[in-house]
Each structure stands twice: as C-alpha cells, then as structure tokens.
N, C-alpha and C positions, 0 to 999 in steps of 0.2 A: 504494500500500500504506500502513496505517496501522500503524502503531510507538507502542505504549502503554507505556513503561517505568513499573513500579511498585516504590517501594524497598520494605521491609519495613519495619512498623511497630515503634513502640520495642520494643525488648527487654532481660530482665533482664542484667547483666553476665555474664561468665563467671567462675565460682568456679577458683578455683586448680586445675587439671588437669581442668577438666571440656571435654568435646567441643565444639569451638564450636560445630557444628550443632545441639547439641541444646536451643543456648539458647533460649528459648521467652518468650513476650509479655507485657512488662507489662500488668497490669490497665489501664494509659494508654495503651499500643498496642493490644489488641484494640477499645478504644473508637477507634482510628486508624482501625482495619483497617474497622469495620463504618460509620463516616461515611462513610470512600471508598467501599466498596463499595455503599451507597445510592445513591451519584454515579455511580458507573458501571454498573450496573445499569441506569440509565436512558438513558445514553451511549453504550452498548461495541453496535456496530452486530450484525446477524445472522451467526452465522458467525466470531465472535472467539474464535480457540482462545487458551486460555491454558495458561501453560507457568512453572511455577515451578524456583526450586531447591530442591535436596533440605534445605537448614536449616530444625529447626522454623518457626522464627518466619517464613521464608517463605512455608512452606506454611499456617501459620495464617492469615499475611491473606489468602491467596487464599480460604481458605475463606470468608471472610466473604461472599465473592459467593456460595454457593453454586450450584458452576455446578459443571461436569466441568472438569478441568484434569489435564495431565502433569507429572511432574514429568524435570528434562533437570539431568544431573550437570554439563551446562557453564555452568549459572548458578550455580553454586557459589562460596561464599567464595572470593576470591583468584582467580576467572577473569579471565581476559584478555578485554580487548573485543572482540579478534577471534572469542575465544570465543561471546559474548554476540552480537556480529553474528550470525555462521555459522547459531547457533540462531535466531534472529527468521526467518531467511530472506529478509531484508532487503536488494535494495528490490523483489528477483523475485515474493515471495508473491502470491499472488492472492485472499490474505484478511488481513482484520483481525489481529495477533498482539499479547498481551498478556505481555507478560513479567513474574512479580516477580523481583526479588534485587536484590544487594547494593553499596555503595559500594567499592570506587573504578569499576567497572568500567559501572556504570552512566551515573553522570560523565562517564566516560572516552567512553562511544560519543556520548553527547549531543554532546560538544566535537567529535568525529570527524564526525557528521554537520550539524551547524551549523558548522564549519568554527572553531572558537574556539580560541583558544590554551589549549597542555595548561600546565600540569596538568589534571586530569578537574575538570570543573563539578562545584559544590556541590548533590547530591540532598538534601532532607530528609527523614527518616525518615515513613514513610506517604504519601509526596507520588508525585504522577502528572503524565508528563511525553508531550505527546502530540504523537507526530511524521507527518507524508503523505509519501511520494515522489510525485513528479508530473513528468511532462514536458509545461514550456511552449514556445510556439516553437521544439523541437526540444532544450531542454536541460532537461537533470535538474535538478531542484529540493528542495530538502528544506524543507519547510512547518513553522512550530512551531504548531498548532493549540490548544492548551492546557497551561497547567500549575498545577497548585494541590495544595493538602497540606489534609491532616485538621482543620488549624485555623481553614482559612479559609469551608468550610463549615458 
C-alpha cells in the first residue's frame, strides 16, 4: 500500500475568535498547493483516493489537483495519529491513499511508521511525504519512497 501524506499549504493566521477551520490560503500557499499538485498529478498512480480534512485550507490544496476527493472529520485539526492511521487504512488498503491535513499529527504517524523517536517529525507546510508497506522475506517493511515541499520544485 502506498501512504501519500500531504500537509496543507501556508495559510493566513487566525484572527482573534475566528474558526480555525475556516482559515483559508495565502496567496503563497495556493501557489504551494498548485506546484504540488503538478507533481502529483503526474505521480499519484491509478486509483489514489484522496481524503482531506474538513479545514478550509485543507481542502483548498486538494483542490488544486483537481480530482474527486472526500472529505473525513478525522483528519481534522488536533486529530490523533491513530486517528489519521485508522482513516489511510493503512497498511491493509488495496489502493493508493492520499491524505491532506495537518501538523502534529501528521508528524506524529510518519515517526510511528519509520519507527523514529516522538516527538512527531517536522512536516512543512505544502510538502509531501511518501510512504509503501511491503512485505520482504516474510517481514513488514515501511518504505520512504519520496519527500519534497513546494519549494523544491
């Protein structure tokens, strides 16, 4: 199974009592959002559902692919990785899964399946983090197949 983690591109701050979800995309982030998605557009094999969280600026960079994608309230700000596992369907799927959302928790499953000590690994904003399950010689493996952000493109 392939594990596409993608954080959300920059977004503006939160104004004093405004909804965090409804924070929505610097003019620097959607230019994030729409690099990556060039890149994966050309990468993301047949058959990669993708699956956002409900925060705007979430769902704005998926949009950039323009592709069909769901949106899953357990990638939501402040979800727990085991959250964020459970949704990927990880390492059972039998398709490509493309996740966006958000820091810590993103971090947090990367460290979980690279086996790395926690705190949660440093995502960067717009960056994509690309993981396989594999069984070699009869044992599980977790593959890091790619990682690169908006600027390196």
């Amino acid at each position: 199974m392939d594990l596409i983690l993608w954080r959300h591109a920059e977004a503006h701050e939160a104004e004093p009592g405004e909804d965090d979800l409804q924070r929505a995309l610097t003019p620097r982030g959607r230019k994030q959002a729409e690099r990556m998605a060039a890149w994966l557009d050309i990468q993301l094999p047949q058959g990669t559902r993708l699956l956002s969280s409900p925060a705007i600026r979430a769902e704005q960079t998926v949009r950039a692919l323009n592709r069909k994608y769901k949106v899953r309230d357990a990638l939501s700000p402040g979800a727990s990785v085991e959250d964020v596992l459970d949704t990927s369907g990880w390492p059972e799927a039998r398709y490509p899964v493309l996740l966006v959302g958000h820091q810590p928790a993103l971090g947090g499953l990367v460290a979980k399946l690279l086996g790395m000590p926690e705190p949660a690994c440093a995502i960067r904003k717009g960056a994509v983090w690309w993981l396989r399950h594999r069984i070699r010689e009869a044992q599980a493996q977790t593959v890091l197949l790619a990682v690169t952000c908006p600027d390196r493109l």
